[in-house]
N, C-alpha and C positions, 0 to 999 in steps of 0.2 A: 326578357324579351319573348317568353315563351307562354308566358299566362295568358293572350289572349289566346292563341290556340288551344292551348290545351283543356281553356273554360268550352271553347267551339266542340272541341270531340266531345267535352263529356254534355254536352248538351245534345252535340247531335245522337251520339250512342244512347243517350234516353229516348229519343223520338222513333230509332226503328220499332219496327216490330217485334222482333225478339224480347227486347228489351220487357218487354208485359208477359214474357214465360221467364222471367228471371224466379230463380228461389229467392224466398223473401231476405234473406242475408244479402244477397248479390244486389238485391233490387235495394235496399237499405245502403250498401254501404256506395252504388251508385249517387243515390240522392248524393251521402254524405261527399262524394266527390264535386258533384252540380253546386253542393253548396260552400265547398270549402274554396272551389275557383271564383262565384261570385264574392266572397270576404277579399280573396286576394287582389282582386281586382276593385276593392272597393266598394263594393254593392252590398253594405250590410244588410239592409233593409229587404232587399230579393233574396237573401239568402236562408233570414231569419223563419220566415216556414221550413222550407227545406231543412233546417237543423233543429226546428220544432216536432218535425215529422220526424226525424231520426231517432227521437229521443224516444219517443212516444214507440215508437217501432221496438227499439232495443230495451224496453222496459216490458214490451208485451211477452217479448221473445226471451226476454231474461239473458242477453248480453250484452256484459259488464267491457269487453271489449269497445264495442260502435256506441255502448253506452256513453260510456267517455270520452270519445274523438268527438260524438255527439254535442256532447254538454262544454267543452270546449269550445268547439265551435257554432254553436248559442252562446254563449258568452261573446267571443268574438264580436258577436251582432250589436253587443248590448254597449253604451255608453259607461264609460269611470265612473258616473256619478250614479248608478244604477245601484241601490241599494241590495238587491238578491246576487252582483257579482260575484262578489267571495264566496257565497255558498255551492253555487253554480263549479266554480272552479275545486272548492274541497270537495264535492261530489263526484265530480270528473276522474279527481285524481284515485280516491278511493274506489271507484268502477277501474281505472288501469291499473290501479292494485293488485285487487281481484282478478284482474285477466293475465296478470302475470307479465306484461308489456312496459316493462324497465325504462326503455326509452321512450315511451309515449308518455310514460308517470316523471320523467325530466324535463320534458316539453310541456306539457301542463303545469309542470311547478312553475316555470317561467315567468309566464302571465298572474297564476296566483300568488308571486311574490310582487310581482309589478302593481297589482293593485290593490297588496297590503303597504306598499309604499309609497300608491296615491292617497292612499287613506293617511298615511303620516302613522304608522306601524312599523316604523325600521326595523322592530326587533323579526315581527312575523317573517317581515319579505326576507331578513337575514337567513332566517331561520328558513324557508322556503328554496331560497337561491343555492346555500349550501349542501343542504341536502341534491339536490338537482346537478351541483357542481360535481357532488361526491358519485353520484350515478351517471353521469357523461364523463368520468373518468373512467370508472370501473368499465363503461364501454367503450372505451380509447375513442371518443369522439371528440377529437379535438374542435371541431368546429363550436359544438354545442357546448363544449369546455370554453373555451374562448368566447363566446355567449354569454353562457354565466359569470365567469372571471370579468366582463362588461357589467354584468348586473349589480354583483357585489362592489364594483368599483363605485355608481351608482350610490347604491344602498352605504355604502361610506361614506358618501359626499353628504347624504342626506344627514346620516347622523354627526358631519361637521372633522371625520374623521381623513383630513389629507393624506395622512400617509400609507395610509391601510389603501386609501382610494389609488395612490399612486402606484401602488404593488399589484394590486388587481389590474388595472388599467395598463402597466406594462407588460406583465403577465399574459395579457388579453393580445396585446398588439405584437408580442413576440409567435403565437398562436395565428394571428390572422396574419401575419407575413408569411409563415413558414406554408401556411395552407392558400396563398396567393386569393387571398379575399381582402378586394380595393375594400369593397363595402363595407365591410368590418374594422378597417384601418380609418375610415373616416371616421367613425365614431369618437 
């Protein structure tokens, strides 16, 4: 209920004046905000500069940080059928690597397992979701545990495998009761 305002501040905080003496980090990872509430809000397409220009910025600047919240959200912008996805996303994740940001490298596995299992690569997205699960563990974040535990449930189903999907999938909803998330329980 809160993304259209929150898209409103960071749009209006880029129009002050201040906003043009920002240091180039601040002024970057503002974009990066401008354009990760457009995605949320469904505006791939006004977003896709905006996480164009981020990429471009944190390549100039050499960080591996906004580099990959960046290329994430370029990705974001781009349609499943988008043959440069996967790259875009192993890129992402190897810049959060690098920057040492554990749960931003579990949040990008997400989507990079998601569209190795558009692709019909069960084994990748396996292999993607797991590891992601294993690192939202290690930071007791059950949410983004429950998340993934979703994913793999998924990634089970695809390769035909109910029961494994069934343990995931309970695993997940015992997760999203306990942390009082309806949305996650529809699933």
């Amino acid at each position: 209920g809160l993304l259209v305002a929150m898209a409103a501040v960071a749009e209006e905080t880029a129009r002050l004046p201040s906003a043009a003496t920002l240091r180039p980090e601040s002024a970057a990872l503002l974009q990066w905000a401008r354009g990760s509430m457009r995605i949320a809000l469904g505006q791939e397409e006004a977003a896709a500069p905006l996480m164009a220009a981020v990429v471009e910025d944190a390549r100039r600047r050499e960080d591996p940080w906004l580099l990959g919240l960046g290329l994430v959200g370029l990705a974001m912008t781009r349609t499943a059928e988008d043959p440069g996805l996967p790259a875009l996303y192993e890129e992402a994740v190897e810049a959060l690597r690098r920057a040492g940001d554990t749960w931003s490298v579990a949040f990008a596995l997400v989507p990079h397992g998601d569209v190795a299992l558009l692709a019909g690569d069960v084994p990748a997205a396996v292999r993607a979701h797991e590891e992601a699960l294993a690192l939202a563990r290690e930071l007791c974040d059950d949410h983004l545990t429950a998340t993934l535990l979703d994913q793999l449930g998924l990634d089970a189903l695809m390769a035909g495998d109910a029961a494994t999907a069934r343990a995931h999938l309970t695993a997940a909803a015992v997760l999203h009761r306990a942390g009082q998330d309806r949305e996650g329980l529809s699933y």
